[in-house]
TORTIMI-779166 format. One line per 5 residues: number of its first residue (from 1); their letters; for each residue x, y, z of C-alpha. Coordinates in steps of 0.05 Angstrom, whole numbers, plus 5000, padded with zeros to 4 digits. Layout:
N
NUM) a) X Y Z | ...
! end
This chain:
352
1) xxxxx) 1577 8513 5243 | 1532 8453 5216 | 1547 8413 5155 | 1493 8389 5106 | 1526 8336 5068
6) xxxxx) 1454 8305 5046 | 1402 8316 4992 | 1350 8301 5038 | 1348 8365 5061 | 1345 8400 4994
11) xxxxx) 1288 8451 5007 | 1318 8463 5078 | 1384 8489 5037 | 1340 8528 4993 | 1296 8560 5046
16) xxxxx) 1325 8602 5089 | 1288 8644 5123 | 1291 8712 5076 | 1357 8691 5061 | 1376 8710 4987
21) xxxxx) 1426 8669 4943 | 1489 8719 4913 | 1521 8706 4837 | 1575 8667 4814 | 1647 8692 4806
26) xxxxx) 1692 8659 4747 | 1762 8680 4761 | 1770 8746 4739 | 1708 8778 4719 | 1668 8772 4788
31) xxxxx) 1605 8739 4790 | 1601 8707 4858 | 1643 8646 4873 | 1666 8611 4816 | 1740 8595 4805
36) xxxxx) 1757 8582 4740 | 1822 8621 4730 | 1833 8663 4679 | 1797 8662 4610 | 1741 8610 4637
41) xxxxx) 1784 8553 4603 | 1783 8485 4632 | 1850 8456 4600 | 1889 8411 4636 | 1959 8426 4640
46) xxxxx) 2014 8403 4595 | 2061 8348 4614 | 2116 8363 4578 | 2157 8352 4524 | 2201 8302 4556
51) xxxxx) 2141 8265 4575 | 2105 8255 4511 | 2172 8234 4497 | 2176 8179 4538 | 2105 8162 4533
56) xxxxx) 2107 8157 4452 | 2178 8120 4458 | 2145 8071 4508 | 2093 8064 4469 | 2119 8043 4407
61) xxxxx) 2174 7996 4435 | 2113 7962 4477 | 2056 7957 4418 | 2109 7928 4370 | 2137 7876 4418
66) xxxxx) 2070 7855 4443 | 2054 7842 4367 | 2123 7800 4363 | 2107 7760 4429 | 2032 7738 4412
71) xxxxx) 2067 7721 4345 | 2119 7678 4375 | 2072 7651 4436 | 2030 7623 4379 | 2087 7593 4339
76) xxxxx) 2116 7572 4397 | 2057 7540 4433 | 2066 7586 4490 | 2005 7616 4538 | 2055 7641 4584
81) xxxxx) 2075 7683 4525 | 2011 7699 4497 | 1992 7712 4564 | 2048 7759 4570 | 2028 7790 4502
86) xxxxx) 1952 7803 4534 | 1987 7835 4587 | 2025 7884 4548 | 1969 7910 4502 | 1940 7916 4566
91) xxxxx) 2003 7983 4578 | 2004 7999 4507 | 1931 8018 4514 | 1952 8051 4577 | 2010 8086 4545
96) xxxxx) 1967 8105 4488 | 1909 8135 4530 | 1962 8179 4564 | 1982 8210 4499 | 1908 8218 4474
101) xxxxx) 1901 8251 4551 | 1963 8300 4532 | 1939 8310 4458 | 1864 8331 4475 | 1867 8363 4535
106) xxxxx) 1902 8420 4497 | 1832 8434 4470 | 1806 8490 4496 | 1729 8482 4527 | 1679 8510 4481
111) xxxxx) 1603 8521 4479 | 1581 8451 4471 | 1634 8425 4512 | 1646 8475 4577 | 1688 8424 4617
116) xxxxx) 1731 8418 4575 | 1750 8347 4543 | 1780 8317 4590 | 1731 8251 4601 | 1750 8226 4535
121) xxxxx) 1810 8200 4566 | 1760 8164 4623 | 1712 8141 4572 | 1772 8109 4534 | 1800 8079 4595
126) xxxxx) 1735 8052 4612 | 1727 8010 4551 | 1796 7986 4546 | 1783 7954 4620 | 1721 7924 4597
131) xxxxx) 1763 7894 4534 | 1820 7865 4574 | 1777 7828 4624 | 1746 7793 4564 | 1825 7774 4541
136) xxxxx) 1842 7745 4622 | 1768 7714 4615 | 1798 7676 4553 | 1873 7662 4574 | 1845 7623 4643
141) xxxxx) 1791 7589 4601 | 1853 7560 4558 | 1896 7550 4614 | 1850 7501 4647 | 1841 7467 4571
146) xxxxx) 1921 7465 4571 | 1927 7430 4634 | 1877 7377 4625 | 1908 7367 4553 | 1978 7385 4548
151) xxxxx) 2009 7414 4484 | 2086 7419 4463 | 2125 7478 4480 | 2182 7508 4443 | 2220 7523 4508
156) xxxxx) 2281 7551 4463 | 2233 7594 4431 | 2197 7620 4488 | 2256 7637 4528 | 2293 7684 4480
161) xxxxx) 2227 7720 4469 | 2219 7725 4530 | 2293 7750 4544 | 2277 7801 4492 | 2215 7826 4522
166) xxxxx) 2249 7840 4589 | 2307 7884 4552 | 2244 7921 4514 | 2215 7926 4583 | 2276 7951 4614
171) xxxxx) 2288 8005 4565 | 2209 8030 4570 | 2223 8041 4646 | 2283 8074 4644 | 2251 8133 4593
176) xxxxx) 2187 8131 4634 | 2227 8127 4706 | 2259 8200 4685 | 2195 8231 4666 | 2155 8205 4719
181) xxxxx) 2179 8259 4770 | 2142 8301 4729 | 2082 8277 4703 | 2032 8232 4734 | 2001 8196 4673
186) xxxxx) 2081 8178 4655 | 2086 8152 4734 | 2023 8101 4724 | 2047 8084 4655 | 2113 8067 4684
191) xxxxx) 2078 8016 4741 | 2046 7984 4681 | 2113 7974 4649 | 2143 7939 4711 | 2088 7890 4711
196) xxxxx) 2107 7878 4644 | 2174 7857 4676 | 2139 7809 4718 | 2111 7776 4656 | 2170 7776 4622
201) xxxxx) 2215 7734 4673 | 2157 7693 4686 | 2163 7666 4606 | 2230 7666 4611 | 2226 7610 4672
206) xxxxx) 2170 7574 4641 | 2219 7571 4575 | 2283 7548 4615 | 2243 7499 4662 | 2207 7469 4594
211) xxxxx) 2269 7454 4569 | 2308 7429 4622 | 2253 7391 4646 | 2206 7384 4602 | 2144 7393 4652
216) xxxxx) 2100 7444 4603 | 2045 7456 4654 | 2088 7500 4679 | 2066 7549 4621 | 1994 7553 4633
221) xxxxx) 2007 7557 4706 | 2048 7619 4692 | 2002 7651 4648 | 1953 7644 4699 | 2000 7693 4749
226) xxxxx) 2001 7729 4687 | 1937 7741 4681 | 1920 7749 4758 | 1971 7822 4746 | 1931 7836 4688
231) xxxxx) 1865 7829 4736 | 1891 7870 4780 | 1916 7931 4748 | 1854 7920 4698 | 1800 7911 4759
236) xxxxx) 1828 7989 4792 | 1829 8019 4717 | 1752 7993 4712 | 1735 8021 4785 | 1768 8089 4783
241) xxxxx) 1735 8097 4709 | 1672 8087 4733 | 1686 8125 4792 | 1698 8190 4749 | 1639 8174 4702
246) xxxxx) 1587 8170 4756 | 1612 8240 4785 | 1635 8205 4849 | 1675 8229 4902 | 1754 8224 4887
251) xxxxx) 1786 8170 4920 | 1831 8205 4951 | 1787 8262 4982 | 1751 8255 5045 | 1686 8289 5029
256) xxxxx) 1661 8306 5100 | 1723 8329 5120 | 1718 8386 5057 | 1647 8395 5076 | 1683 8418 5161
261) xxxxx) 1734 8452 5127 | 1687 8500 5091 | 1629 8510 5156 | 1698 8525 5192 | 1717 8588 5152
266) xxxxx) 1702 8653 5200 | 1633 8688 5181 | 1612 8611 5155 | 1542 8596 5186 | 1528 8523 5150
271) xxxxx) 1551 8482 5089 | 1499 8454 5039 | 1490 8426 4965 | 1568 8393 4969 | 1587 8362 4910
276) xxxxx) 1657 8342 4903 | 1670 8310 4833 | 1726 8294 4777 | 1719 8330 4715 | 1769 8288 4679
281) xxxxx) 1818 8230 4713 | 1871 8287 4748 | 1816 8364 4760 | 1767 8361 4814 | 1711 8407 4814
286) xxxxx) 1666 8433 4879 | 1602 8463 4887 | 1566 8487 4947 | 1523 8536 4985 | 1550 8575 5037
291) xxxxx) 1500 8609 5091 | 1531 8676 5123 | 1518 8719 5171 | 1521 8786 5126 | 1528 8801 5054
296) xxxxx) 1587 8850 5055 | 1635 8790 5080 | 1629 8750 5025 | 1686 8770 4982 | 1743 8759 5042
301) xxxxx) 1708 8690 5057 | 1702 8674 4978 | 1780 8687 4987 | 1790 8642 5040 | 1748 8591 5019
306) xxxxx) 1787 8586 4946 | 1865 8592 4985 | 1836 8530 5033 | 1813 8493 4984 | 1870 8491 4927
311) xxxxx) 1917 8488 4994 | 1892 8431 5037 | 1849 8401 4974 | 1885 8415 4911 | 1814 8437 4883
316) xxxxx) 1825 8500 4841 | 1752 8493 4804 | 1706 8510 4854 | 1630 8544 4849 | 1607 8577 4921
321) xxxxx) 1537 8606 4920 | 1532 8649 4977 | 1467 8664 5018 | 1455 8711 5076 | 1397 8748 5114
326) xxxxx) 1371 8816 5068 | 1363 8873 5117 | 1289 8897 5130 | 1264 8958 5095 | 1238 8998 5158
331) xxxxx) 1190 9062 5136 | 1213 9118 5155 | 1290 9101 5141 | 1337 9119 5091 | 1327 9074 5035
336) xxxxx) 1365 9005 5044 | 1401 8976 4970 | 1408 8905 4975 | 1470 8871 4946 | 1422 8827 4926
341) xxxxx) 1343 8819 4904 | 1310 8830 4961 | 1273 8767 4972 | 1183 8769 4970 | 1149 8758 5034
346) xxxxx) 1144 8684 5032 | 1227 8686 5025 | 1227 8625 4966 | 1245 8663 4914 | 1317 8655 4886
351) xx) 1367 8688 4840 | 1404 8645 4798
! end
C-alpha cells in the first residue's frame, strides 16, 4: 500500500483513473471524514483551576521581583543581577503567555476565525523570543565593556537580592511543581522557573565572592552563564514558534511513519495530500486522501483511521477525503446509484 508523501505528484493524487473523491465528515453530522467532535468547535481544553492558580501566583511573584532585581542590579552595579532580572522577564513572559493561552482558548471558533484562536498564543511567543535575544544581545555587549573596564560592585547588596530571588524562585516552583502533573503549559512554565534558580545562586556567588574577595569580574562572567540559559530556553521558544507558524510538521511526530500507518489500514490502497500541522502550540491537525478499493467501506475505514490516529498519534482533528473506482453503467442493467458523482469520461472531474 504506497505512500505519497510529496507534492510533486499532485495531479497523480488527483487523477485517478475514474476514481471520484467522497465528502467530508465533521463529527457528528456526517460529511465524509472530518473529525471535529461535537459542535464543530476548535477550543482547546481547560487547564484547570488549580493551574491558572499557580500560573497567575507565579506570575506575579516573578514580574514583581524581576522589577526589584533590575532595580537593585542597577543600584548595586550588578550585571549578574541585571542579567538575572533579563532572565526572569524572560518566565514572566512565559508565565503570562500561558495564562493568555488558558484565557483565549475558551473562545469558541467563529466564522472569521474557524480554528479557533489558538495561534495567538504562538504569535505572542514568537515576539517575546525575538525581544529577549535583543536583551542577551545587550547584557554580553556590556559584559565584555565590564571586563575591559571594571566597575564597583555592592557585593552586600547583590547577595541579599539575590538570596531573595531564590526564596521567590523556590516558592514559584513549588505552586507550579503541583500543577504541573496536570497541565503542560504549567510543566514548561515551571522549567523556566528552575532556571531562574540557576540565576539566582549564580548572583548570590558573584555577591559573596565580590565581597570576600573583591575580584568583580566575577559578575560579568556570571551574567554571561546567565545569559547563555536565557539563549537557550529563548533559541527553542523562537524555533518551535516558528515551527507552528510555518504549518510545519510537529516535532514530536514522525510524518512518514503517519503517512504507513494510514496506507496500512485494511481496504487502504495509497496515501496522498499528507499534511500534518499544529493549529495552535498543543492540537495537531491532518489532512489526506485516501484511495480505496470500494465505496461502501469507507465508513468502517473512516473509523479506523480516526481510533489509529488519536491512539498512536494523539491527533483528534483530522480531514480524510476518500476516493475509490465508480462502477460502470452497463446498458441493459438495472440502473447503478453512485454514492458519489459519477465521474465524465475523461475521469478529472472532482467533488469538493
Amino acid at each position: 500500500m504506497p505512500h505519497d508523501s510529496g507534492h510533486d505528484d499532485h495531479d497523480k493524487a488527483h487523477d485517478h483513473g475514474g476514481q471520484d473523491h467522497g465528502g467530508h465528515d465533521h463529527g457528528g453530522h456526517e460529511h465524509g471524514g472530518h473529525d471535529h467532535g461535537a459542535g464543530h468547535r476548535h477550543v482547546p481544553s481547560a487547564t484547570g483551576a488549580r493551574t491558572r492558580r499557580a500560573l497567575a501566583f507565579a506570575l506575579v511573584l516573578t514580574a514583581g521581583f524581576a522589577l526589584v532585581e533590575a532595580i537593585g542590579g542597577y543600584l548595586a552595579g550588578s550585571l549578574a543581577l541585571i542579567s538575572d532580572a533579563g532572565h526572569m522577564v524572560t518566565d514572566a513572559a512565559a508565565l503570562a503567555l500561558a495564562l493568555f493561552a488558558h484565557a483565549i482558548g475558551r473562545r469558541p471558533a467563529s466564522s472569521r476565525a474557524s480554528y479557533g484562536y489558538g495561534r495567538a498564543e504562538v504569535l505572542a511567543a514568537f515576539v517575546n523570543a525575538l525581544a529577549m535575544l535583543a536583551i542577551v544581545l545587550f547584557i554580553a555587549v556590556e559584559a565584555v565593556r565590564r571586563l575591559l573596564e571594571p566597575v564597583p560592585v555592592a557585593g552586600g547588596m547583590v547577595t541579599v537580592i539575590g538570596s531573595v530571588g531564590l526564596a521567590v524562585n523556590v516558592a514559584a516552583a513549588g505552586m507550579l511543581w503541583r500543577a504541573s502533573a496536570e497541565s503542560l503549559n504549567a510543566r514548561g512554565a515551571l522549567l523556566h522557573v528552575m532556571g531562574d534558580l540557576l540565576g539566582s545562586f549564580a548572583a548570590i556567588v558573584a555577591g559573596v565572592v565580590i565581597m570576600v574577595t573583591g575580584w568583580t569580574p566575577i559578575d560579568p562572567i556570571l551574567s554571561v552563564v546567565v545569559a547563555l540559559l536565557i539563549v537557550r530556553s529563548t533559541w527553542q521558544l523562537l524555533r518551535q514558534s516558528t515551527g507552528v507558524l510555518m504549518e510545519g510538521v510537529p516535532r514530536h511526530l514522525d510524518y512518514d511513519a503517519i503517512g504507513r500507518s494510514l496506507a496500512a489500514l485494511p481496504g487502504v490502497v495509497d496515501v496522498h495530500d499528507l499534511h500534518v500541522w499544529n493549529m495552535g502550540s498543543n492540537e495537531v491537525a491532518l489532512s489526506a486522501h485516501l484511495s480505496i478499493g470500494r465505496g461502501d467501506a469507507w465508513l468502517p475505514i473512516l473509523a479506523q483511521a480516526r481510533r489509529m490516529l488519536a491512539t498512536d498519534y494523539a491527533i483528534r482533528h483530522a480531514t480524510l477525503q476518500p476516493t475509490w473506482p465508480v462502477a460502470p453503467v452497463i446498458a441493459g442493467s438495472d440502473r447503478v446509484i453512485a454514492l458519489v458523482p459519477v465521474a465524465p469520461d475523461d475521469g478529472h472531474e472532482h467533488s469538493h
